[in-house]
C-alpha positions as CSV (number, residue, x, y, z in Angstrom):
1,X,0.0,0.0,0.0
2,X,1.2,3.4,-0.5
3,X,1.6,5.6,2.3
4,X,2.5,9.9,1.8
5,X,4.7,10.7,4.9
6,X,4.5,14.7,4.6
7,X,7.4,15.9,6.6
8,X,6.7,19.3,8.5
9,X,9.9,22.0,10.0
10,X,9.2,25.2,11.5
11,X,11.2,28.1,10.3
12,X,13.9,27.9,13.2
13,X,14.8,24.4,12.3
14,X,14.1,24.4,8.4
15,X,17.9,24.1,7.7
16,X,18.5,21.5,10.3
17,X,19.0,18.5,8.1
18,X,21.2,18.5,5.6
19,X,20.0,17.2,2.5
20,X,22.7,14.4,2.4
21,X,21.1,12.5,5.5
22,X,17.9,13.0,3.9
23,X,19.4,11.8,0.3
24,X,21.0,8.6,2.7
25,X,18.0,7.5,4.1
26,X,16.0,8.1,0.5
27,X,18.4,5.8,-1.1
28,X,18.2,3.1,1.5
29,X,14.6,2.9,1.1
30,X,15.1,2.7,-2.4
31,X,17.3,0.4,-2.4
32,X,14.9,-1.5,0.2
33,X,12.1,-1.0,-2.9
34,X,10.2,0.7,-0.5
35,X,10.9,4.1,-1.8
36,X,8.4,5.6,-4.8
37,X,9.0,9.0,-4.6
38,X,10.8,11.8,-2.3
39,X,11.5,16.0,-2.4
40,X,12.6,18.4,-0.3
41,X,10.1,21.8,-1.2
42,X,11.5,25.3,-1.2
43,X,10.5,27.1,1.5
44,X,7.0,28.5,2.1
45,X,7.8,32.1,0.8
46,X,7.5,30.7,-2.6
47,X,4.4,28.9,-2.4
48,X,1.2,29.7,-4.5
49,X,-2.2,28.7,-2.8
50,X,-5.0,28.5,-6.1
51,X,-8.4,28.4,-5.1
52,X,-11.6,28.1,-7.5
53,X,-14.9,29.2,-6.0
54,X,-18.0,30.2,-8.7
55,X,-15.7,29.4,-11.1
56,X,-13.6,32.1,-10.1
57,X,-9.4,32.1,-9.9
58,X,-8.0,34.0,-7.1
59,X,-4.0,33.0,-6.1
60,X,-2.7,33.9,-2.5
61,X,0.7,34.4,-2.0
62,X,2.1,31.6,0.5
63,X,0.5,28.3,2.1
64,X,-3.0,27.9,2.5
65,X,-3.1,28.3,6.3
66,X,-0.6,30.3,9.0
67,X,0.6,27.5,11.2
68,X,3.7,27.4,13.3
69,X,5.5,24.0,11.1
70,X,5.5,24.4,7.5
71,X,5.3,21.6,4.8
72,X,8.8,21.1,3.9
73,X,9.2,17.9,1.6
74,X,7.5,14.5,1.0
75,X,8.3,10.6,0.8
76,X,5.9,8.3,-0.9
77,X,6.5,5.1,0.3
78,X,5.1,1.5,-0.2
79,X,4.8,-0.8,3.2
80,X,2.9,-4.2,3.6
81,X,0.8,-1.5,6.5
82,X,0.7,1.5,8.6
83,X,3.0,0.3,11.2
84,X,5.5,-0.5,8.7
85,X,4.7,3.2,6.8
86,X,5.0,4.7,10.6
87,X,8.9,2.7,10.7
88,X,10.0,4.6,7.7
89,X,8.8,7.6,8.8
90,X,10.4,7.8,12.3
91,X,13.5,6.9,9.9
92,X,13.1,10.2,8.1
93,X,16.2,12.7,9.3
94,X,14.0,15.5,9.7
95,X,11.9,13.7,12.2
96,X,13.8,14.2,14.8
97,X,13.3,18.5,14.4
98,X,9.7,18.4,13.4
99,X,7.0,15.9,12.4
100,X,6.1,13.6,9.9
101,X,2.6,13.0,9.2
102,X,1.9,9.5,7.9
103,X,-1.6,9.4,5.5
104,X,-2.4,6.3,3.3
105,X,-2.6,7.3,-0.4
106,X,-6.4,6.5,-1.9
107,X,-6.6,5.0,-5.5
108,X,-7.8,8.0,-7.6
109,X,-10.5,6.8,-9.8
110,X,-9.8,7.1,-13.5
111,X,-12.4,5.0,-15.4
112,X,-16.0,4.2,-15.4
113,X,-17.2,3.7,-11.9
């Protein structure tokens, strides 16, 4: 199953782990198969928010909402089940400066129902 283990900073400890322990650990879950996908993101000054309402575009500058730990990157993982997604994720360097929230990933619905 594929789990999205969004990892969160706050500004003070945005820089706090390099991005060769997070490029280690990436590479050992890929070399583990585990590993589907993984990015740091730039930081939350460059973000666009896009919302649609009445068919109407309007862009904010920065995230959606002002809270204290900032999305800073993602790992899409496969594990056999949550415990095994919540494993990586306490792997994941920047972990141990902020969180990681673990969420399984739902099958997006492509064809007829």
């Amino acid at each position: 199953m594929k789990y999205l283990c969004l990892v969160y900073l706050d500004a003070e400890h945005w820089s706090a782990c390099p991005d060769p322990a997070c490029a280690d650990y990436a590479r050992q879950l890929a070399d583990s198969g585990r590993m589907l996908a993984a990015e740091p993101l730039h930081a939350t000054h460059t973000a666009t928010t896009v919302r649609v309402r009445n068919g109407e575009l309007t862009l904010f500058d920065g995230p959606f909402a002002e809270t204290r730990e900032m999305l800073a990157g993602f790992y899409l993982v496969d594990a056999k089940d949550l415990n095994e997604a919540i494993q990586i994720a306490a792997g994941i360097p920047p972990a141990k400066h902020g969180s990681v929230e673990v969420r399984p990933v739902r099958q997006l619905q492509t064809g007829p129902a």
